[in-house]
GUVEXDREN-770086 format. One line per 3 residues: their letters; for each residue x, y, z of N, C-alpha, C. Coordinates in nm, 4 decimals. Each point is the difference from the previous one (the first is absolute). Example, Ala and Ser with C-alpha at 12.3 -4.5 7.8 and 13.67 -1.06 7.14 Angstrom:
<guvexs>
as> 1.3190:-0.5690:0.7800:-0.0890:0.1190:0.0000:0.0900:0.1200:0.0000; -0.0350:0.1050:-0.0720:0.0820:0.1190:0.0060:-0.0770:0.1090:0.0730
</guvexs>
This chain:
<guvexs>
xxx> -0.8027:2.0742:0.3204:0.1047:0.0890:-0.0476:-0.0428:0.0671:-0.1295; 0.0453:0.1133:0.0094:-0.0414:0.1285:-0.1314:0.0728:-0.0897:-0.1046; -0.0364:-0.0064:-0.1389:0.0773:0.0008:-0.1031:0.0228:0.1281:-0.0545
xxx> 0.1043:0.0745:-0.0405:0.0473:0.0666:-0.0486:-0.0414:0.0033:-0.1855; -0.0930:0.1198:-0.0237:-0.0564:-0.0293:-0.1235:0.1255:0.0036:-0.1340; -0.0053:-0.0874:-0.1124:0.0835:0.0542:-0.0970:-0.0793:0.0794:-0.1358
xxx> 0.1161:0.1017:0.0359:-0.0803:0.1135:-0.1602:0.1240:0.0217:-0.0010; 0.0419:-0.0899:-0.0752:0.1202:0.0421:-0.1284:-0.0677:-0.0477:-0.1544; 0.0316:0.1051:-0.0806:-0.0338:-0.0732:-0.1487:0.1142:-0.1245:-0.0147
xxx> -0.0473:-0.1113:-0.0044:0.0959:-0.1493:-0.0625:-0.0195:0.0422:-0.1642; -0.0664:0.0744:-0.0526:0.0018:-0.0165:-0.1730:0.1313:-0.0069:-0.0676; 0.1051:0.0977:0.1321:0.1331:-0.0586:-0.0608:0.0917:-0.0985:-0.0699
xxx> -0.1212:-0.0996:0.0873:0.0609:-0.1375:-0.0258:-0.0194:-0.0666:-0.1528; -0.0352:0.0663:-0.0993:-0.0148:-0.0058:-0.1056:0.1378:0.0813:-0.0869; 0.0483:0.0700:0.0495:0.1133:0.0555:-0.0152:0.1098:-0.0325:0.0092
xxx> 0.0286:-0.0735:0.1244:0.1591:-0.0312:0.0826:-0.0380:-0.1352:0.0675; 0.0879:-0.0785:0.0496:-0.0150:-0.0994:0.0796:-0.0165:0.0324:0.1243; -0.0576:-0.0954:0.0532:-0.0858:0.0430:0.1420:0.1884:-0.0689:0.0560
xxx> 0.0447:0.1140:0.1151:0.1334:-0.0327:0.0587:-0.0663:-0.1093:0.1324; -0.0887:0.0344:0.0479:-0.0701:-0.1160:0.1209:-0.0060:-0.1442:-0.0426; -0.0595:0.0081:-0.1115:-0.0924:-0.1747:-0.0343:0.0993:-0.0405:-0.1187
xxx> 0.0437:0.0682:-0.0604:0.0967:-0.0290:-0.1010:-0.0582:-0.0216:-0.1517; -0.1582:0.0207:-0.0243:-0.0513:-0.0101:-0.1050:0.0297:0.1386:-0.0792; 0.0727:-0.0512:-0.1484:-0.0091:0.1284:-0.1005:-0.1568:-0.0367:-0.1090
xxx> -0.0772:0.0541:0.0359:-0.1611:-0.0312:-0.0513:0.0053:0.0140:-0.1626; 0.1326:0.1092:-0.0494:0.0299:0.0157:-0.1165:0.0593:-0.0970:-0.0924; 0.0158:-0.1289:0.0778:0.0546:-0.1531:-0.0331:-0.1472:-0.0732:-0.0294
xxx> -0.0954:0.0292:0.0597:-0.0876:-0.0660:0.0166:-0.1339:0.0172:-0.0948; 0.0115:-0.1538:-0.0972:-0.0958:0.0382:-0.1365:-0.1149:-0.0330:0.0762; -0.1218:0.1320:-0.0633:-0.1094:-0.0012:0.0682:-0.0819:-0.1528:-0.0037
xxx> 0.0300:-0.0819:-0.1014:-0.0363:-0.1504:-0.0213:0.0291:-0.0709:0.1100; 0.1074:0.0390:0.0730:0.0590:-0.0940:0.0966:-0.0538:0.0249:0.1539; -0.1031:0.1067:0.0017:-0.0697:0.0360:0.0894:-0.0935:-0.0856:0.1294
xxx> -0.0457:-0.1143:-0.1327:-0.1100:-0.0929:0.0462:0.1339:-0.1250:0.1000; 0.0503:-0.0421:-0.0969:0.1221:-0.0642:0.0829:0.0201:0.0295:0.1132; 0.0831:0.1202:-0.0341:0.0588:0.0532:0.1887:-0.0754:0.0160:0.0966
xxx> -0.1197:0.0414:-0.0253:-0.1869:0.0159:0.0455:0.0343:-0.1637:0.1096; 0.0271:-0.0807:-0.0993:-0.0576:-0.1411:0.0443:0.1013:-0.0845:0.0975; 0.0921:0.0259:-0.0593:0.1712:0.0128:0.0933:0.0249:0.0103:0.1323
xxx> -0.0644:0.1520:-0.0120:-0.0437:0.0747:0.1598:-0.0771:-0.0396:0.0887; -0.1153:-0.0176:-0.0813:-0.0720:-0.0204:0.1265:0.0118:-0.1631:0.0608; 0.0468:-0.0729:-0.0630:0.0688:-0.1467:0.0330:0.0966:0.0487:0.1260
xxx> 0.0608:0.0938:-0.0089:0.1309:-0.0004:0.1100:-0.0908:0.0701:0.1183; -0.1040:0.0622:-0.0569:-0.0871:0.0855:0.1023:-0.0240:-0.1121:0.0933; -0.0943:-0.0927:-0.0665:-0.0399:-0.0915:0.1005:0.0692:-0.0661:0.0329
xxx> 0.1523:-0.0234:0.0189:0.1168:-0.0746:0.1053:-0.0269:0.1064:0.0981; 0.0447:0.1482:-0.0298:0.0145:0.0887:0.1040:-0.1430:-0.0404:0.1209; -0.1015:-0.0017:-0.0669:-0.1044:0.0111:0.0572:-0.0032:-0.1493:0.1167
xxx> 0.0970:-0.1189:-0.0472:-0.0128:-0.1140:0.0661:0.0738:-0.0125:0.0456; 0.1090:0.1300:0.0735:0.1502:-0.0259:0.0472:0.0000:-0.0196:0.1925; -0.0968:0.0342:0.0023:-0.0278:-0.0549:0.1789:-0.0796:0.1339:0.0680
xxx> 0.0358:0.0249:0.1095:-0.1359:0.1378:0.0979:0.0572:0.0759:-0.0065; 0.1657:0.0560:-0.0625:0.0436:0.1172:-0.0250:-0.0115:0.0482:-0.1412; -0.1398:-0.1003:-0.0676:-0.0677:0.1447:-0.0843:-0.0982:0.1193:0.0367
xxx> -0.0486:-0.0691:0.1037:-0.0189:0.1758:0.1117:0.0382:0.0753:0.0457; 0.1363:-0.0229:-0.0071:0.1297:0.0674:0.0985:0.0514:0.1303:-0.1041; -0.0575:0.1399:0.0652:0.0940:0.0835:-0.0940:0.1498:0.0229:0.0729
xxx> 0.1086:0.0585:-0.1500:0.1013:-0.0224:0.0400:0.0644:0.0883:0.1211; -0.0742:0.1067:-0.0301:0.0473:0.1455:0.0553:-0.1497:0.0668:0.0216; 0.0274:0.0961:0.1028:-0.1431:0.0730:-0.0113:-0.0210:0.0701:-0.1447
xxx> -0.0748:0.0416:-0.0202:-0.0874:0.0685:-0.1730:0.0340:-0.0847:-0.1053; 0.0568:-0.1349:-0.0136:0.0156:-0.0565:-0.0640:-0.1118:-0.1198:-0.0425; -0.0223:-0.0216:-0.0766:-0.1239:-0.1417:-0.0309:0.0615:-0.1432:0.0143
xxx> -0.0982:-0.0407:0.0919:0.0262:-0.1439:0.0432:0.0209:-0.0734:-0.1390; 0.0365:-0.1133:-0.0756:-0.0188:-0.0731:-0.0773:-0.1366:-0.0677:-0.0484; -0.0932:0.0009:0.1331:-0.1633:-0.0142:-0.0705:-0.0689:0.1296:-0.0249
xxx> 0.0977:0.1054:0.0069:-0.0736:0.1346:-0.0275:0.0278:0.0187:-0.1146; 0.1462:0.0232:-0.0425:0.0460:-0.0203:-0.1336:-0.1098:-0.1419:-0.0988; -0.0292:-0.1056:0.0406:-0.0370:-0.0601:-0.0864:-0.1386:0.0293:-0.0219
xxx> -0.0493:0.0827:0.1029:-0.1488:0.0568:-0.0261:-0.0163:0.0816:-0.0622; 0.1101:0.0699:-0.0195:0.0414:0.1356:-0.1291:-0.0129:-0.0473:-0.1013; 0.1258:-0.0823:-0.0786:0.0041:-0.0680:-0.1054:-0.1123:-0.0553:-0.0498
xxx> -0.0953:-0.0694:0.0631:-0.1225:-0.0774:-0.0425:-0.0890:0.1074:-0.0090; 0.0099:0.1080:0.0467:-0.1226:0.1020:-0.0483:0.0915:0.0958:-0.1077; 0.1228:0.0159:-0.0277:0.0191:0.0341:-0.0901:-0.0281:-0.0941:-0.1021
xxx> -0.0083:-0.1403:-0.0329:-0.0586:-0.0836:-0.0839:-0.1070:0.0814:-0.0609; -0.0616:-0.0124:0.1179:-0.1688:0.0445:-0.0258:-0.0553:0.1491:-0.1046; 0.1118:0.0991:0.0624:-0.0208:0.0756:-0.0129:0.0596:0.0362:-0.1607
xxx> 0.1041:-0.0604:-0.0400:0.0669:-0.0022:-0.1437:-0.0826:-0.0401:-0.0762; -0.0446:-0.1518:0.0369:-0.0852:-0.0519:-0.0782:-0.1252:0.0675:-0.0399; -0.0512:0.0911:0.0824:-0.0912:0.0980:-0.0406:-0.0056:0.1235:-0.0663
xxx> 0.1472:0.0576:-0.0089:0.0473:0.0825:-0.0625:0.0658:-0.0523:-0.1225; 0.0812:-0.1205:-0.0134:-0.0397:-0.0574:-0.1151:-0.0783:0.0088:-0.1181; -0.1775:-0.0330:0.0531:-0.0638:-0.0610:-0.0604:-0.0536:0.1320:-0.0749
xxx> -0.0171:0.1144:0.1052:-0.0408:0.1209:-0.0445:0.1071:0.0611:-0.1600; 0.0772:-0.0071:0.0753:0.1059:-0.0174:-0.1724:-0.0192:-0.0331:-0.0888; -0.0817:-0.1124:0.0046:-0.0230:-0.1087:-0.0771:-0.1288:0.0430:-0.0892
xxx> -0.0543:0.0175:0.0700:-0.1294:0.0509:-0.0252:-0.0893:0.1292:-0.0219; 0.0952:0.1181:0.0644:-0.0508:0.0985:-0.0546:0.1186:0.1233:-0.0642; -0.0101:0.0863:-0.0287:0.0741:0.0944:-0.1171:0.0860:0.0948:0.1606
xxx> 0.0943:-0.0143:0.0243:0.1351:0.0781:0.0671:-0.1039:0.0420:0.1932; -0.0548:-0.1002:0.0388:-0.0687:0.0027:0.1541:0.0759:0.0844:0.1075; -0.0335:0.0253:0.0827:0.0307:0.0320:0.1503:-0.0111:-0.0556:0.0371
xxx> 0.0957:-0.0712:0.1096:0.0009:-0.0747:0.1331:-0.0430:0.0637:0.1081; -0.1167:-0.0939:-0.0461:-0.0453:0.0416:0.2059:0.1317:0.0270:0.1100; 0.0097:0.1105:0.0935:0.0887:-0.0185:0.0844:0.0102:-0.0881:0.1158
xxx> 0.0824:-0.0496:0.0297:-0.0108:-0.1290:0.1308:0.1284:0.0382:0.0726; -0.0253:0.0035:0.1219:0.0674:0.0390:0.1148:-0.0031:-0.1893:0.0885; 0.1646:0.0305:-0.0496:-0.0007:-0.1967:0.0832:0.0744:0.0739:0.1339
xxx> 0.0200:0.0603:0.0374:0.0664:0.0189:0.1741:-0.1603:0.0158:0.0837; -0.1314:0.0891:-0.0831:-0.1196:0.0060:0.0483:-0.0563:-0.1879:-0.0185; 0.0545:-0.0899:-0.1271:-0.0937:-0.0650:-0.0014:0.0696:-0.1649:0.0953
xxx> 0.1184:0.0323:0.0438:0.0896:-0.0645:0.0624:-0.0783:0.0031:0.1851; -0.0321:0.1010:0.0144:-0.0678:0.0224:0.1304:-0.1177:-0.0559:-0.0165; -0.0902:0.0375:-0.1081:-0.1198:-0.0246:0.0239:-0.0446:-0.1547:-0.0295
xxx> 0.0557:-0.0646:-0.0528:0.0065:-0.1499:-0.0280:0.1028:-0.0520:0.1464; 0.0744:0.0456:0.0707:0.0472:-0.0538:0.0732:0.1041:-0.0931:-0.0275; 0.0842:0.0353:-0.0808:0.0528:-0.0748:-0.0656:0.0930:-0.1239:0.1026
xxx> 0.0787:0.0638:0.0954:0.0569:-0.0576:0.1055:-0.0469:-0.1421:0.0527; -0.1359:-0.0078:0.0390:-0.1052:-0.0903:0.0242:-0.0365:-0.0709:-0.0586; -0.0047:-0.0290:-0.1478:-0.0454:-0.0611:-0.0846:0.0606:-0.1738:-0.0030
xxx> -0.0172:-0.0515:-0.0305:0.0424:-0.1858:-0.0004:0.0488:0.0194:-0.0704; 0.1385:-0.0463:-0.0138:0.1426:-0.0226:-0.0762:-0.0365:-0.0896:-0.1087; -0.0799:-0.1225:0.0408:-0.0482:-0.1226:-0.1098:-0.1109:0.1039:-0.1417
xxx> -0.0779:0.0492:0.0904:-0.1090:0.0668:-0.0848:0.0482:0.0454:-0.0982; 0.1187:0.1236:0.0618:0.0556:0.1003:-0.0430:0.0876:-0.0690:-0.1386; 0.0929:-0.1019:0.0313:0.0614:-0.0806:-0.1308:-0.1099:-0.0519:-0.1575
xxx> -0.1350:-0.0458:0.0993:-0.1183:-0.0487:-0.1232:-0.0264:0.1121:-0.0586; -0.0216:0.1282:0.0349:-0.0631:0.0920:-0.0649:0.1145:0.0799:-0.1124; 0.0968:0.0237:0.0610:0.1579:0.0572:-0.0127:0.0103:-0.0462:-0.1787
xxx> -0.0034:-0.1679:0.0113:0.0125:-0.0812:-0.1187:-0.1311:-0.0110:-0.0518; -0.0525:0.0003:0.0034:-0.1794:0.0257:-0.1108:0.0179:0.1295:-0.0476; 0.0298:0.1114:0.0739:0.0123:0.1364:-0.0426:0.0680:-0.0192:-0.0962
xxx> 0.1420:-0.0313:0.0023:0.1412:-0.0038:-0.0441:-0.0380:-0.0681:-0.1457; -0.0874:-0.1344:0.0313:-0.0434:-0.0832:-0.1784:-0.0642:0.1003:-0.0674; -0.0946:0.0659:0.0782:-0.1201:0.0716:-0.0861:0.0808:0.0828:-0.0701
xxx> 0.0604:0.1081:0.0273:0.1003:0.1221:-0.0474:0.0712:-0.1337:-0.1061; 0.0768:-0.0461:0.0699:0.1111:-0.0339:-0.1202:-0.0751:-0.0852:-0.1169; -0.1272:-0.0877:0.0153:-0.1160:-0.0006:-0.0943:0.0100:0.1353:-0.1064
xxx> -0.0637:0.0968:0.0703:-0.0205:0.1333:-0.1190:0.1392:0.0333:-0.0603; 0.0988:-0.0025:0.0637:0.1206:0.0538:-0.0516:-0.0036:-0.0793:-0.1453; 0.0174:-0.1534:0.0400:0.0333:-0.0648:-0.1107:-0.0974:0.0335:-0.1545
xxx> -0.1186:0.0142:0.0602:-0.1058:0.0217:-0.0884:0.0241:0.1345:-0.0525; 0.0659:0.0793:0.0165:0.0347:0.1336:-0.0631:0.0721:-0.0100:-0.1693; -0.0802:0.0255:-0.0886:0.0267:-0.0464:-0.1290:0.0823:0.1269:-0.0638
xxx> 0.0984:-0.0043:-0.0732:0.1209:0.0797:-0.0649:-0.0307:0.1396:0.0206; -0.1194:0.0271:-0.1228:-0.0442:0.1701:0.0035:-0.0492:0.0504:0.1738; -0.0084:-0.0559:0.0726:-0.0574:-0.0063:0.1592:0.0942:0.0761:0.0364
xxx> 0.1292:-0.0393:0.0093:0.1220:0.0526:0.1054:-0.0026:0.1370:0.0042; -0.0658:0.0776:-0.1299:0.0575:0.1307:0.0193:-0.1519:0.0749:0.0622; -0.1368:-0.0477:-0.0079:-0.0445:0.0548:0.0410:-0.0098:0.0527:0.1625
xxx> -0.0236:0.1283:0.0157:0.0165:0.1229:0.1080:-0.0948:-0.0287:0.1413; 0.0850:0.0444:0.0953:-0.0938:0.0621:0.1394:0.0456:0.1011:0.1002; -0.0303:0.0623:0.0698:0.0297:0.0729:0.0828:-0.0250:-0.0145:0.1190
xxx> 0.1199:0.0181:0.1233:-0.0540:0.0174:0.1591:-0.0405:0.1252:-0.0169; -0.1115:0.0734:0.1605:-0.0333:0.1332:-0.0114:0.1750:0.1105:0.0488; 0.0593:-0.0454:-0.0122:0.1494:0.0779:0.0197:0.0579:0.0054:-0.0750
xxx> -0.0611:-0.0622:-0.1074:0.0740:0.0572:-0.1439:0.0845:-0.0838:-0.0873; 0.0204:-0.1057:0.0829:0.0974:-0.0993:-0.0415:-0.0966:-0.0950:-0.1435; 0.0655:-0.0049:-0.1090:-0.0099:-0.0340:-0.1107:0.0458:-0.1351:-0.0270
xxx> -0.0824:-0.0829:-0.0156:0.0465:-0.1582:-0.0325:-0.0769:-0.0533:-0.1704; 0.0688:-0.0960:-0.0290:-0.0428:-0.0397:-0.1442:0.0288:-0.1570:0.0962; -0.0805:-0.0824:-0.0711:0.0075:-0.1267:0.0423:0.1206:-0.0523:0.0165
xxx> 0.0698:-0.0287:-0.0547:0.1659:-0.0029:-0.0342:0.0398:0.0607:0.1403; 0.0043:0.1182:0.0292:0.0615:0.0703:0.1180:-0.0843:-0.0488:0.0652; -0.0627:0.0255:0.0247:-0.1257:-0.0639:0.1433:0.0547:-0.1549:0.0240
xxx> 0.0158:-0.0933:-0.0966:0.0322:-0.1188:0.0560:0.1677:-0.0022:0.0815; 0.0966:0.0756:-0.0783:0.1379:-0.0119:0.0442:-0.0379:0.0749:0.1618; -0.0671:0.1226:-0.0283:-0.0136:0.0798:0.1319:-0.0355:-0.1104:0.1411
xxx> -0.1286:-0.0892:-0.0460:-0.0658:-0.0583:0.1105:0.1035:-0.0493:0.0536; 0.0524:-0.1327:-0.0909:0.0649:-0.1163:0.0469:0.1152:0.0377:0.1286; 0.0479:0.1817:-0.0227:0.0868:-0.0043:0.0827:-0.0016:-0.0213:0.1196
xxx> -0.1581:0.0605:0.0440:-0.0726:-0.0365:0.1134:0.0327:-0.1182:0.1001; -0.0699:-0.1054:-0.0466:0.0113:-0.0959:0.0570:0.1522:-0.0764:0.0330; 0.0795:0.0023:-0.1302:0.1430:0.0093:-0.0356:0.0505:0.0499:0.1718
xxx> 0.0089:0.1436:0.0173:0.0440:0.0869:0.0982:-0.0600:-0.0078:0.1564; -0.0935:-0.0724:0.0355:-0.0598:-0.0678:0.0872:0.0686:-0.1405:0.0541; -0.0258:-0.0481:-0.0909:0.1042:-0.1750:-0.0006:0.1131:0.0599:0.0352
xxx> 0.0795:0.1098:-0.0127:0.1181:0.0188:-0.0118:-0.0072:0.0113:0.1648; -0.0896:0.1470:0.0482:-0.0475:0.0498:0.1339:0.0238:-0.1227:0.0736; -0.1037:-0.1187:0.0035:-0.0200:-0.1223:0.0897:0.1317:-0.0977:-0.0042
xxx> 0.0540:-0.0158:-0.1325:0.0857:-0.0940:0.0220:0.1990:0.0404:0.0162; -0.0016:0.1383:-0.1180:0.1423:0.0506:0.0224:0.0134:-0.0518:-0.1551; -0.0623:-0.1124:-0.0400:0.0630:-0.0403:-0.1435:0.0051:0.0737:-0.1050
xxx> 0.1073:0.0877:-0.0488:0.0013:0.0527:-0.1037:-0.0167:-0.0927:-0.1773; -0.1456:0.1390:-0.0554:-0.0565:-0.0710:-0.1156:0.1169:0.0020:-0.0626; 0.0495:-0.1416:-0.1306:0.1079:-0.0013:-0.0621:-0.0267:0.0094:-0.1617
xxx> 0.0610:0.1119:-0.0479:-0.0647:0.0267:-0.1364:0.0437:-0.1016:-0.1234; -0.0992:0.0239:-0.0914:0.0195:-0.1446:-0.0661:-0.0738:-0.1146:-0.0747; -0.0692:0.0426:0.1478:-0.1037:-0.1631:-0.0091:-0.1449:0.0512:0.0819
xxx> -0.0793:-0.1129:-0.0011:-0.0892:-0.0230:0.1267:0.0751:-0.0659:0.1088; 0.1117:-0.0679:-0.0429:0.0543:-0.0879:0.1152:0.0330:0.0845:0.1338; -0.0230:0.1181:0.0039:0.0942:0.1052:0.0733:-0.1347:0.0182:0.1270
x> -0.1008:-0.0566:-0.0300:-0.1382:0.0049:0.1158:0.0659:-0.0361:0.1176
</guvexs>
């Protein structure tokens, strides 16, 4: 089955509360990043151990629950690398990454549910590793996607987290509860 690609800008979500997942990201101190990071992907891997209807998509164009968790874990990957570039060099470009192209080409559907949880959570430490390691004067330094979208560390971390946040939401229905980390 086709997935139906998404190109909506989410940068909104730095703006307003996401009405789907229930996260206002504007609640969310960029410190508390590594936490929710770690939160998540804990509930990831229940989803991932919930029985053979994590292959099961719900609806046609919709992502099975091991597709979604193959997302999330390469968005790990992929933050954490955009991250580091932050980190490390003076206002970067993000490489562009096409996950509906890289969702096919990894096969995401197919992949071992067990695997998929080990990697999901190593990704998930590594990132929330650097987050934590992000020292005061850090937060504000700059990056750019090639679309123009403008992040300072600070925004880039509230931005990510919604991600995964809004996924969990996708697989399980549980709306994030603002506040806390408790809301994973």
């Amino acid at each position: 089955m086709e997935i139906v690609p998404d190109s909506k800008d989410w940068t909104w979500v730095l703006k307003r509360p996401c009405p789907e997942c229930g996260l206002d990201t504007r609640r969310v101190k960029p410190a508390e990043a590594a936490g929710m990071l770690r939160a998540n992907s804990t509930a990831w891997v229940g989803v991932l151990h919930r029985g053979s209807d994590v292959r099961t998509r719900p609806t046609p164009g919709v992502w099975s629950p091991l597709e979604y968790a193959c997302h999330v874990r390469d968005v790990f990957r992929l933050y954490d690398e955009r991250l580091l570039l932050m980190l490390a060099e003076t206002d970067p470009l993000f490489p562009n990454w096409d996950q509906d192209e890289t969702a096919v080409a990894q096969r995401y559907g197919e992949q071992d549910p067990a695997t998929v949880a080990t990697e999901l959570q190593e990704a998930a430490e590594t990132l929330a590793s650097h987050f934590d390691g992000v020292r005061r004067q850090q937060w504000q330094r700059r990056g750019s996607r090639t679309d123009g979208a403008r992040f300072t560390v600070a925004s880039f971390a509230r931005y990510f987290i919604h991600d995964p946040v809004h996924h969990l939401y996708d697989v399980t229905g549980r709306r994030h509860q603002d506040g806390g980390q408790d809301g994973m």
